[in-house]
TORKOL-4160 file (C-alpha; in steps of 0.2 Angstrom, whole numbers, padded with zeros to 4 digits, m for minus):
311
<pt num="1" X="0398" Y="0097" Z="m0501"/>
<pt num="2" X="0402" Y="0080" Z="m0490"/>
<pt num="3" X="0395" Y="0082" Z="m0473"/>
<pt num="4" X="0403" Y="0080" Z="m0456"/>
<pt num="5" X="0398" Y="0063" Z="m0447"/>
<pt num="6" X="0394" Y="0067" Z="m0429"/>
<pt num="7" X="0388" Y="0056" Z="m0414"/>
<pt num="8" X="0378" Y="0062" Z="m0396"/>
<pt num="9" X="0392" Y="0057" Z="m0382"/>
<pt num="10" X="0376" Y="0047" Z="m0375"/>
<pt num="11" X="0382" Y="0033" Z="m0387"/>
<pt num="12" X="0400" Y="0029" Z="m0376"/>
<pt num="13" X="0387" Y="0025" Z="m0362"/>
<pt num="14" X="0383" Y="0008" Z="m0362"/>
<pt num="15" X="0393" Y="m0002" Z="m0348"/>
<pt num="16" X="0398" Y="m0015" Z="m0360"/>
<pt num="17" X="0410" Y="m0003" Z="m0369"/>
<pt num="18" X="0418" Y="0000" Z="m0352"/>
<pt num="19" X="0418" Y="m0019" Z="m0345"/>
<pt num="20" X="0408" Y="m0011" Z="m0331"/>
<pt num="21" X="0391" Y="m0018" Z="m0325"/>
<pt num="22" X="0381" Y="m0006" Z="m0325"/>
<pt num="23" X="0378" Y="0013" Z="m0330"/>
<pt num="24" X="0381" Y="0022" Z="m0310"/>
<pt num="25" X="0399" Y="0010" Z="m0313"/>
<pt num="26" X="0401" Y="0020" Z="m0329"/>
<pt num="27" X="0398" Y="0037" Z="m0321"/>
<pt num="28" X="0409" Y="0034" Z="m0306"/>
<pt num="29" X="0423" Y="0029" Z="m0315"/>
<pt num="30" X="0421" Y="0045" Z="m0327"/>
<pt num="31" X="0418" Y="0056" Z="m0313"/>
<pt num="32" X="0435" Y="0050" Z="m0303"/>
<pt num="33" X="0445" Y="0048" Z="m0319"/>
<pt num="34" X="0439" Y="0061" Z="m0330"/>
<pt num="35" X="0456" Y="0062" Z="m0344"/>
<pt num="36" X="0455" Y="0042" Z="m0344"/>
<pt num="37" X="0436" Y="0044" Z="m0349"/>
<pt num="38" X="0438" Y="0057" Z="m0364"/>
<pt num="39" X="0454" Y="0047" Z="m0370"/>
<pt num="40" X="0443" Y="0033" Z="m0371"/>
<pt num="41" X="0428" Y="0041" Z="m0383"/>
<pt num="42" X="0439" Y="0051" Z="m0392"/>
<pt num="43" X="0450" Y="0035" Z="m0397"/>
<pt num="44" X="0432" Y="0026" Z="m0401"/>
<pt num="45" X="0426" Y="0042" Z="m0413"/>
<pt num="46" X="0443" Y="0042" Z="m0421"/>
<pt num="47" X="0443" Y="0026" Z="m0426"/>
<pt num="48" X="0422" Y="0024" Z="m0431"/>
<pt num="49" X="0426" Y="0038" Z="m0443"/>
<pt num="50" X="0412" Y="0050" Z="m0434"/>
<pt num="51" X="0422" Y="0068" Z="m0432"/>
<pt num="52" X="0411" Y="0077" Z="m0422"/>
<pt num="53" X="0403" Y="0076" Z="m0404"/>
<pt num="54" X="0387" Y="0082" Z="m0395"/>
<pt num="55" X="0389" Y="0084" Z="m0377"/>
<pt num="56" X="0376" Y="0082" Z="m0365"/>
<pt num="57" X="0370" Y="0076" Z="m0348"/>
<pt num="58" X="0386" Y="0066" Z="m0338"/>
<pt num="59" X="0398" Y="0058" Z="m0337"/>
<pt num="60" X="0398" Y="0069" Z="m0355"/>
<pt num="61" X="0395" Y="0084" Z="m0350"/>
<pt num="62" X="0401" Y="0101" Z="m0350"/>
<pt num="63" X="0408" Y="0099" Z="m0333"/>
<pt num="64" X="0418" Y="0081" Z="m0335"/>
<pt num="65" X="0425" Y="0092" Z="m0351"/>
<pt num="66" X="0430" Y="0107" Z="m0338"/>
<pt num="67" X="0439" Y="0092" Z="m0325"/>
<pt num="68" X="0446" Y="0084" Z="m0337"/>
<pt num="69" X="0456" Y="0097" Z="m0348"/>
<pt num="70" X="0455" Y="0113" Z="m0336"/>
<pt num="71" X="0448" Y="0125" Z="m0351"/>
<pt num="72" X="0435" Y="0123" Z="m0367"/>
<pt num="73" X="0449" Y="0128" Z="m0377"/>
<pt num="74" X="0461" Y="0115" Z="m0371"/>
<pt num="75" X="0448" Y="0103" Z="m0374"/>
<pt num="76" X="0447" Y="0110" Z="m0394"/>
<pt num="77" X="0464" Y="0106" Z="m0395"/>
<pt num="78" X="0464" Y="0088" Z="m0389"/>
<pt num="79" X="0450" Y="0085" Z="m0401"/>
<pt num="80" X="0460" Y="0093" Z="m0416"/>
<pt num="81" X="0473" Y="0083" Z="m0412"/>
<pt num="82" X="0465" Y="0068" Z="m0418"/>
<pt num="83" X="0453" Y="0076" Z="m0432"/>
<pt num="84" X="0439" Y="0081" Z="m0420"/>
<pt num="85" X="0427" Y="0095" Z="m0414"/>
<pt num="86" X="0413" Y="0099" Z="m0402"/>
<pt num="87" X="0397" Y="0102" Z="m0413"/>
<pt num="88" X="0385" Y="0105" Z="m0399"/>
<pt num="89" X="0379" Y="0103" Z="m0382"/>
<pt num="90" X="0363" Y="0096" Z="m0376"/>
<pt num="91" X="0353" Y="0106" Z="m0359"/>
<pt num="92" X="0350" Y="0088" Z="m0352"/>
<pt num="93" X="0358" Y="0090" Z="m0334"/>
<pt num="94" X="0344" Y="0088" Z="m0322"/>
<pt num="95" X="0348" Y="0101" Z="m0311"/>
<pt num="96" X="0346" Y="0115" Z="m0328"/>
<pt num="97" X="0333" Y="0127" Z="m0323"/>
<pt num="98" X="0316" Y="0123" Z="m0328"/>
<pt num="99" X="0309" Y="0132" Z="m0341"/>
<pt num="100" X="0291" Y="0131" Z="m0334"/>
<pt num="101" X="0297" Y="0141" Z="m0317"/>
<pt num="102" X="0289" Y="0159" Z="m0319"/>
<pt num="103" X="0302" Y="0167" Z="m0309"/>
<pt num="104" X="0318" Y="0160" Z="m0316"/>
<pt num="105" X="0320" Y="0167" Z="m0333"/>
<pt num="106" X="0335" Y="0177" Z="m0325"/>
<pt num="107" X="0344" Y="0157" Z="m0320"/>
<pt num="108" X="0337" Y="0150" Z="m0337"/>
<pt num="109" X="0344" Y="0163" Z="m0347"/>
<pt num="110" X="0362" Y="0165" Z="m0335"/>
<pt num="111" X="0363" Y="0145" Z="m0338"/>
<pt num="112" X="0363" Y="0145" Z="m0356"/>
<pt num="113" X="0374" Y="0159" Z="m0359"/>
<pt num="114" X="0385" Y="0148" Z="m0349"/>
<pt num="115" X="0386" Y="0136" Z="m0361"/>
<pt num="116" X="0384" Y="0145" Z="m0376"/>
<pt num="117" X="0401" Y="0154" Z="m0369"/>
<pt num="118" X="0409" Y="0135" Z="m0365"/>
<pt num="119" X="0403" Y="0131" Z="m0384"/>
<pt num="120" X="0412" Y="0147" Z="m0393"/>
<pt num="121" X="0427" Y="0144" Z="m0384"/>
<pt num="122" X="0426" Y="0124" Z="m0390"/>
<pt num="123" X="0422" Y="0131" Z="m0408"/>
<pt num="124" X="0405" Y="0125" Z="m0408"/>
<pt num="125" X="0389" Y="0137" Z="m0410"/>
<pt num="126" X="0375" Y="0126" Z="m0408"/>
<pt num="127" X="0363" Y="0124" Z="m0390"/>
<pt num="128" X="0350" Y="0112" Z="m0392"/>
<pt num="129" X="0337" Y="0112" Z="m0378"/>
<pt num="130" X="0321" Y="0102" Z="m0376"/>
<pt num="131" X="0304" Y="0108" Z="m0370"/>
<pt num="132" X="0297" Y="0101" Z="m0351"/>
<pt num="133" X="0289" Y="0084" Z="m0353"/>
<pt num="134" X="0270" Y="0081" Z="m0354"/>
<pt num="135" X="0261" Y="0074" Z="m0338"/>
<pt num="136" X="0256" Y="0056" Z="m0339"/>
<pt num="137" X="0241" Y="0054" Z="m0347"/>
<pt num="138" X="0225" Y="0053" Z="m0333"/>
<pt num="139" X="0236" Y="0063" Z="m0319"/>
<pt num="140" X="0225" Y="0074" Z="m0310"/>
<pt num="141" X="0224" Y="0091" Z="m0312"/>
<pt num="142" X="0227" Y="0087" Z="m0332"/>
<pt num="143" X="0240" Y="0099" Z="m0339"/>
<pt num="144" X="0236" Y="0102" Z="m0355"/>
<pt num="145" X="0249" Y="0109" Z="m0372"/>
<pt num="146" X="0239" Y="0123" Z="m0377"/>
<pt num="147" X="0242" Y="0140" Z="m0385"/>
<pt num="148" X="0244" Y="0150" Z="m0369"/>
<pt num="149" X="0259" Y="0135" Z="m0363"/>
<pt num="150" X="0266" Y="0136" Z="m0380"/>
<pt num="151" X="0267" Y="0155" Z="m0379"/>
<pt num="152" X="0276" Y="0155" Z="m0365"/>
<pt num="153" X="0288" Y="0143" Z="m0370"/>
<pt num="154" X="0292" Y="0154" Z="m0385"/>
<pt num="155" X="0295" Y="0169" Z="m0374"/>
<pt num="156" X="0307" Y="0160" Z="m0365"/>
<pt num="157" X="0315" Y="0153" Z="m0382"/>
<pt num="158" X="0316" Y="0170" Z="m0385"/>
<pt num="159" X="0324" Y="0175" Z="m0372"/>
<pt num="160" X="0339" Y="0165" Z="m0371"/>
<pt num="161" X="0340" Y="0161" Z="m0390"/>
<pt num="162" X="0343" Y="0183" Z="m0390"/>
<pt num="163" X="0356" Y="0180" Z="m0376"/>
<pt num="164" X="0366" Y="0167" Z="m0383"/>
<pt num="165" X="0366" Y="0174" Z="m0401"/>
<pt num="166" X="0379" Y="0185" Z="m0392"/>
<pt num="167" X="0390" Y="0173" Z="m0392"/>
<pt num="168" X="0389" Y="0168" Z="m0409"/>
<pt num="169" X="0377" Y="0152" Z="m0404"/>
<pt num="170" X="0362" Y="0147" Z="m0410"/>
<pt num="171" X="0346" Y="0139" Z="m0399"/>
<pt num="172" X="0337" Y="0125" Z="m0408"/>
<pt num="173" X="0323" Y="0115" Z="m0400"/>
<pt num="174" X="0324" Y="0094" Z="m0401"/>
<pt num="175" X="0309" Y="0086" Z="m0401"/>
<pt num="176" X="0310" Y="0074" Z="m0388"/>
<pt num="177" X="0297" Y="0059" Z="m0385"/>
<pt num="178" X="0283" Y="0065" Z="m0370"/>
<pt num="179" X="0290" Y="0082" Z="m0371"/>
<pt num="180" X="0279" Y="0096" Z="m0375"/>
<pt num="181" X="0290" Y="0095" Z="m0393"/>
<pt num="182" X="0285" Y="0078" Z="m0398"/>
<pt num="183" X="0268" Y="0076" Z="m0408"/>
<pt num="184" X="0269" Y="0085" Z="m0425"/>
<pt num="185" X="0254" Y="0097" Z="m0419"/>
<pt num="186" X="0266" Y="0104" Z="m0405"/>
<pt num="187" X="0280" Y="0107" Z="m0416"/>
<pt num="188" X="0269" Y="0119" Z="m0431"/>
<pt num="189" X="0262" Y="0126" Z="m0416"/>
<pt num="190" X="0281" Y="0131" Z="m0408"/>
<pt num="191" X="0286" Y="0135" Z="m0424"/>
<pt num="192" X="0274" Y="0148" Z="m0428"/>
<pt num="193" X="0276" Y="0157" Z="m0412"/>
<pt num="194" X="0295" Y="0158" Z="m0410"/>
<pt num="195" X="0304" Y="0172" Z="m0420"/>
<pt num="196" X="0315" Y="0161" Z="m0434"/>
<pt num="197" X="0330" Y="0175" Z="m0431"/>
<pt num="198" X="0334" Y="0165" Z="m0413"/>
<pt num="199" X="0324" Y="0150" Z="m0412"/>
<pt num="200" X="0331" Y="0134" Z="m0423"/>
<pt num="201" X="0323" Y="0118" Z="m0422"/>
<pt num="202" X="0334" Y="0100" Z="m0419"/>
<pt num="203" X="0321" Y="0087" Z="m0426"/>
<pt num="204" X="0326" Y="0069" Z="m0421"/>
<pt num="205" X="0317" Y="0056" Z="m0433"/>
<pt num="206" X="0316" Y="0044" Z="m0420"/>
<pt num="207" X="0307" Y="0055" Z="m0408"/>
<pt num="208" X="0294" Y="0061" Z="m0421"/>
<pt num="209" X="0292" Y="0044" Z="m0427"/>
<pt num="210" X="0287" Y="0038" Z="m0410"/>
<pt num="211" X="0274" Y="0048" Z="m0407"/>
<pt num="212" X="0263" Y="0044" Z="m0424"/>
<pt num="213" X="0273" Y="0058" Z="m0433"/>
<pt num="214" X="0281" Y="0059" Z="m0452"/>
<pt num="215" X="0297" Y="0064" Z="m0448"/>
<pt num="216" X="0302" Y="0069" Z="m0467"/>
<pt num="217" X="0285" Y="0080" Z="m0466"/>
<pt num="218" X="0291" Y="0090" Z="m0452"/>
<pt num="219" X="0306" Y="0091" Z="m0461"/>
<pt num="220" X="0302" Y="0100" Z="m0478"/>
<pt num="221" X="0290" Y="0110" Z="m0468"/>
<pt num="222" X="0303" Y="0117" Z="m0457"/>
<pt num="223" X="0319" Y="0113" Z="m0466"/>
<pt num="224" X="0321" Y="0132" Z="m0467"/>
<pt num="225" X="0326" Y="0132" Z="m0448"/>
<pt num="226" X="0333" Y="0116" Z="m0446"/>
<pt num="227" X="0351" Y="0118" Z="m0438"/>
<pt num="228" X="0356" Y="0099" Z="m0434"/>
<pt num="229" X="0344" Y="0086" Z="m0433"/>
<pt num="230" X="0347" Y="0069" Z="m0427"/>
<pt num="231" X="0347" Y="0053" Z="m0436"/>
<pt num="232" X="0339" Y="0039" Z="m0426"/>
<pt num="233" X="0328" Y="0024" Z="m0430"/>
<pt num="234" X="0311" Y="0017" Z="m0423"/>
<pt num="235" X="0304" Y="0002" Z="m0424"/>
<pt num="236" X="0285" Y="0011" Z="m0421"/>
<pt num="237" X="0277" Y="0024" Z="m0414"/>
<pt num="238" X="0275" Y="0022" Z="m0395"/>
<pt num="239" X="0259" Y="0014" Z="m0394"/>
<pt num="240" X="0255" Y="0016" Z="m0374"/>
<pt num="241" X="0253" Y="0029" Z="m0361"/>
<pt num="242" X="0270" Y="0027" Z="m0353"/>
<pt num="243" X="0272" Y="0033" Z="m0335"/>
<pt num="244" X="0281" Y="0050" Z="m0335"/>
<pt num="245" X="0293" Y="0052" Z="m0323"/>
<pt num="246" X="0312" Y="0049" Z="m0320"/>
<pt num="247" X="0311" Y="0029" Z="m0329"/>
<pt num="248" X="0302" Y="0037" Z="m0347"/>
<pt num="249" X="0317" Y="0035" Z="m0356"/>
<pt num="250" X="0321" Y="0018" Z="m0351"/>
<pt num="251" X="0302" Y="0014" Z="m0356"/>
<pt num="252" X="0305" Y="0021" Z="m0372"/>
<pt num="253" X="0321" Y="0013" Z="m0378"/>
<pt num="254" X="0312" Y="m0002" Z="m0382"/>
<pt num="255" X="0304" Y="0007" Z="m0398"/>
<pt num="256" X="0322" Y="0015" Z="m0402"/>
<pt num="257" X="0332" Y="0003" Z="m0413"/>
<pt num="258" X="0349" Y="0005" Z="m0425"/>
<pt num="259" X="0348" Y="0016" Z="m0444"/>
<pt num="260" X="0341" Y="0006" Z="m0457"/>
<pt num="261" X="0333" Y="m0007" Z="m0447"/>
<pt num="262" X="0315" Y="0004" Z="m0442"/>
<pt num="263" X="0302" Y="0014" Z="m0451"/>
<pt num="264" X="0312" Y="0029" Z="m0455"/>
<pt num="265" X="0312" Y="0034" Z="m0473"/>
<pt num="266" X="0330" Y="0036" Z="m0474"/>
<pt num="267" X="0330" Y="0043" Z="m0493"/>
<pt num="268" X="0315" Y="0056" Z="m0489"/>
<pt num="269" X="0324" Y="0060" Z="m0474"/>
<pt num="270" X="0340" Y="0065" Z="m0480"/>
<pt num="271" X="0333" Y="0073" Z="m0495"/>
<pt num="272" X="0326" Y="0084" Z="m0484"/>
<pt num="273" X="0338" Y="0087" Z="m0474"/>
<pt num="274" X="0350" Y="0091" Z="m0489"/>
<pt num="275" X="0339" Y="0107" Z="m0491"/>
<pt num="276" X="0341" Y="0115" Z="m0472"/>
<pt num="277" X="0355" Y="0124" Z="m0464"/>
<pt num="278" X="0360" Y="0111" Z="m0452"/>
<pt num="279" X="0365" Y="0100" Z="m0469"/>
<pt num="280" X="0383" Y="0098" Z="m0465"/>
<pt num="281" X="0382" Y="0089" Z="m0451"/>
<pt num="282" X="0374" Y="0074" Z="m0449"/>
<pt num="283" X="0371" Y="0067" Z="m0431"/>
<pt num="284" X="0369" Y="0049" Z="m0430"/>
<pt num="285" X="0361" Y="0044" Z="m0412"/>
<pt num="286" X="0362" Y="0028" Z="m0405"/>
<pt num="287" X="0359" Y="0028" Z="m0388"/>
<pt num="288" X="0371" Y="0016" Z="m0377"/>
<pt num="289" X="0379" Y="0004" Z="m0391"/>
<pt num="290" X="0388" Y="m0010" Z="m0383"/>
<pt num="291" X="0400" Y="m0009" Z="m0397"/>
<pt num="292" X="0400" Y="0010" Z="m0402"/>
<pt num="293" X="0413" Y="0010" Z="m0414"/>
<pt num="294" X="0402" Y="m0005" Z="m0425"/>
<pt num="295" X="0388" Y="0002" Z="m0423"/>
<pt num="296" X="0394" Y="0022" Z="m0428"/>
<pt num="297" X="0399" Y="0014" Z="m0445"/>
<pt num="298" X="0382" Y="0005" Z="m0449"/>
<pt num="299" X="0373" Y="0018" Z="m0446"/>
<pt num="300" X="0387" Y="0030" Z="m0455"/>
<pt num="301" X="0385" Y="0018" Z="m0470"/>
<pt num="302" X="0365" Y="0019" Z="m0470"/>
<pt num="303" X="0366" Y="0037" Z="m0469"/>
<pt num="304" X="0379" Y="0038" Z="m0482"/>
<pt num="305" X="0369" Y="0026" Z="m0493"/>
<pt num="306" X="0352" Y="0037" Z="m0490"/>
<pt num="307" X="0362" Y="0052" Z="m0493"/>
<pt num="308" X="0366" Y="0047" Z="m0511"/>
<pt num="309" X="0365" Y="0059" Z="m0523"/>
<pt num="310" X="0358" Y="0074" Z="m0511"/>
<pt num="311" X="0372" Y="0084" Z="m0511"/>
């Protein structure tokens, strides 16, 4: 079996790719010319070589899709047109209900039947979703990721991972950096308290790696569940308290860098993931790339290269 090469829309951010100056330029422009935007990234993908796409917070989000094309399934067309297909979509919009609201399972659970609708009409049947981030470190009160936090994350897992199996989707959890799915502690502990029949995991190496984890261990542990994972390089594990509110990610890019050039065991990895579900697709995550078509072949060739004889 040769896998699908896949990419997280996030990639076509960078304003450079659009001779804009900064990223609010890049939205704007996406937001008032919608069809221009996805012409644009779906050209870049075809040419790279990657065939599949992760949608996810805009200008690449579910919405821009709906402005754009009118329908998911006009959408799936345009994409087949030129080889390509929606793999998943990423609950990263910041106005997505928040999972740690007591009273809003019946929001949380409408919203991601939403989207799991969106994705089986596009032909896609993976919803990945990320837990609520930690508090910085020293806040007061301290929140602490305990057993009773964790169990109530599960039930809500539950909930909507039932709901959108109705649609032919799965749930998978990403294990984000300064979420409450990051250390690999937190991630055993999910694990074991979610029903594997409607809870999946989406491991990103990068994330893991950052925070002092072995990504390929949490691999073979949970490769059993693994739906998609995403292939992204660190240079080391974050070694700060970073501030946690709406600047984390921008704090943490400076630890992210390009496939092959960190201290991800590329071989290990994709050994492992040879072994899980999620096998035949592999997601390469490059967060803004100035130059996404280079960089989607680089990190296609490192991926291809580690890959070897897995499959």
């Amino acid at each position: 079996m040769t896998p699908r090469f896949a990419t997280d829309i996030i990639t076509f951010y960078h304003p450079d790719f659009w001779g804009l100056d900064s990223a609010d330029a890049v939205r704007d422009r996406a937001l008032a010319h919608p069809v221009a935007f996805w012409e644009r990234v779906m050209e870049a993908m075809a040419e790279s070589g990657v065939t599949g796409i992760e949608l996810t917070f805009a200008p690449g989000d579910i919405g821009s899709v709906l402005r754009a094309f009118g329908s998911a399934s006009a959408f799936r067309r345009e994409l087949a047109d030129r080889g390509l297909s929606v793999v998943s979509a990423f609950v990263a919009d910041s106005d997505a209900p928040d999972w740690r609201d007591d009273g809003g399972l019946p929001a949380i659970v409408a919203d991601a039947e939403r989207r799991a609708a969106f994705l089986a009409e596009a032909g896609a049947d993976l919803l990945v979703a990320g837990l609520p981030m930690r508090q910085t470190f020293g806040a007061r009160p301290p929140f602490f990721v305990d057993a009773d936090y964790m169990k109530r994350m599960a039930d809500v897992a539950h909930a909507v991972g039932e709901a959108v199996t109705r649609h032919g989707v799965k749930l998978a959890l990403h294990t984000e950096s300064n979420s409450t799915l990051w250390y690999e502690r937190d991630i055993d502990l999910f694990m074991a308290l979610t029903d594997p029949q409607y809870v999946w995991l989406c491991p990103d190496s990068c994330h893991i790696a950052l925070g002092g984890g072995d990504p390929v261990a949490v691999a073979r542990r949970h490769a059993p569940r693994i739906a998609l994972a995403h292939w992204k390089d660190a240079v080391g594990p974050i070694d700060t308290h970073l501030i946690i509110d709406e600047t984390v990610y921008a704090q943490q890019q400076p630890y992210m860098t390009e496939l092959g050039t960190g201290i991800v065991d590329w071989p290990g990895w994709a050994e492992a993931m040879s072994r899980t579900p999620g096998a035949d697709t592999v997601l390469i995550e490059l967060d803004e790339a100035p130059d996404p078509v280079a960089a989607l072949r680089t990190g296609t060739a490192v991926a291809r290269a580690s890959l070897g004889n897995c499959f």
